[in-house]
C-alpha positions as CSV (number, residue, x, y, z in Angstrom):
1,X,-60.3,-30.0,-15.0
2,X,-59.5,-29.5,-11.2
3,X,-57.6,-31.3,-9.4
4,X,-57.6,-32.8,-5.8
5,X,-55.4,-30.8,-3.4
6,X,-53.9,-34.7,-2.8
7,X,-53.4,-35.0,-6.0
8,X,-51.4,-31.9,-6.5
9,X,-49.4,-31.9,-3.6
10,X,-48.1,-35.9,-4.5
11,X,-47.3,-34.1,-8.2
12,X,-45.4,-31.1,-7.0
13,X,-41.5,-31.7,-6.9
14,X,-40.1,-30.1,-3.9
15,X,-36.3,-30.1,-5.2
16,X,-37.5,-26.7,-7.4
17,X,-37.7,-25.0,-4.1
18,X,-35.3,-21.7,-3.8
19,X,-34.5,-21.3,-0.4
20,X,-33.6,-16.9,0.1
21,X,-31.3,-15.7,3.3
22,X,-32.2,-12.1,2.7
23,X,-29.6,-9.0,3.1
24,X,-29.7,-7.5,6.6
25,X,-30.4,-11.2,8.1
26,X,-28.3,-13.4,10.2
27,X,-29.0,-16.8,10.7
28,X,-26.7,-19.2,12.9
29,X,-27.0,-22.9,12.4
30,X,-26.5,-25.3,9.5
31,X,-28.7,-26.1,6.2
32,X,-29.8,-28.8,4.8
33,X,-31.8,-28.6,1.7
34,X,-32.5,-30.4,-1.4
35,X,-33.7,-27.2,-3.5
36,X,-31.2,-24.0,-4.1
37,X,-30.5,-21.6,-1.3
38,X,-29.5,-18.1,-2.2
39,X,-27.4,-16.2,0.4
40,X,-27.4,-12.5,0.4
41,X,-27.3,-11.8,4.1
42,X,-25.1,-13.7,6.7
43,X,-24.6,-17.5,7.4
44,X,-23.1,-18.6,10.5
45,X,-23.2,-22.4,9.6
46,X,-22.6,-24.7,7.1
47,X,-24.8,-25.7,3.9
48,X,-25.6,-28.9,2.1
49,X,-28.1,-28.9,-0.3
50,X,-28.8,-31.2,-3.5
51,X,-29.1,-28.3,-5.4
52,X,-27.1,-25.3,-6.3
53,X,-25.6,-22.0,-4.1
54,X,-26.2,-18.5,-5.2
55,X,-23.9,-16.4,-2.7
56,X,-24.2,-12.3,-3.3
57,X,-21.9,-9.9,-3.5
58,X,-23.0,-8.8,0.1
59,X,-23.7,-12.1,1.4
60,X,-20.5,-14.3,3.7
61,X,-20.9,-18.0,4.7
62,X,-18.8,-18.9,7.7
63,X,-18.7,-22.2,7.3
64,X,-18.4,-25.4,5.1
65,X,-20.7,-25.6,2.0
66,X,-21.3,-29.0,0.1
67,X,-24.0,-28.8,-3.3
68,X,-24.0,-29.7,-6.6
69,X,-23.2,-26.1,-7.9
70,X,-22.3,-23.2,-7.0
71,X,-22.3,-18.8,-7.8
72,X,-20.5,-17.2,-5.5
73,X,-19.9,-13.6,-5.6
74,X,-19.6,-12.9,-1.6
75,X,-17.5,-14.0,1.0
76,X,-17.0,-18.1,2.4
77,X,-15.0,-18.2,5.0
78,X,-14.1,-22.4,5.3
79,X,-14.0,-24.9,2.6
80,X,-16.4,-25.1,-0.6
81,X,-17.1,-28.7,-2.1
82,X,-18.8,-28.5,-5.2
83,X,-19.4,-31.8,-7.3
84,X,-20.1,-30.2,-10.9
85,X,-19.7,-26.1,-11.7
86,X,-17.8,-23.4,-9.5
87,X,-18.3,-20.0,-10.9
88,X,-16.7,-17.2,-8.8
89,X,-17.6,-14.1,-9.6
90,X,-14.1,-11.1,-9.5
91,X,-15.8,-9.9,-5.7
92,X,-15.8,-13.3,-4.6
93,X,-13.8,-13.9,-1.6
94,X,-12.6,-17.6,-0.6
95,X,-10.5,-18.1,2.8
C-alpha cells in the first residue's frame, strides 16, 4: 500500500512541472525548462522549454522564446519559435 520515497520519486515525471513568473516580479536571465512556464510578470531573457508558454495579459518577455506551444496574451519583445500551436490572444503584442 505505501510506497518507498525511491520508488516514487523514480515514478514521478518531472515534464508536468508548471513553472510561474508571478506579476510584480522581474527576473533577468534565460530559461530552460522541460515543463510549462507561465509568465505574468517580467522576463528579461530568453525561454526554451519542451513544454508550452502561457504569457498574461500583464506579463512581457524581452527576449527570444523557443517551446512546443504557446498562449500569449502579453507583450514579446524578439522572435517567438513555436513548433506546433500559436494562439495569440487580441492584447497580445508581438515586436
Amino acid at each position: 500500500m505505501f510506497t518507498k520515497k525511491e520508488e516514487f520519486m523514480k515514478n514521478t515525471d518531472t515534464n508536468t512541472a508548471i513553472n510561474m513568473i508571478g506579476s510584480g516580479t522581474t527576473i533577468t536571465g534565460d530559461i530552460v525548462s522541460k515543463g510549462d512556464i507561465r509568465v505574468d510578470g517580467v522576463l528579461k531573457g530568453s525561454i526554451n522549454t519542451q513544454g508550452k508558454v502561457v504569457l498574461g495579459q500583464e506579463g512581457t518577455i524581452e527576449g527570444d522564446v523557443v517551446c512546443i506551444n504557446a498562449d500569449v496574451s502579453g507583450t514579446i519583445n524578439a522572435k517567438i519559435t513555436v513548433s506546433q500551436l500559436l494562439s495569440l490572444k487580441s492584447s497580445a503584442n508581438l515586436n
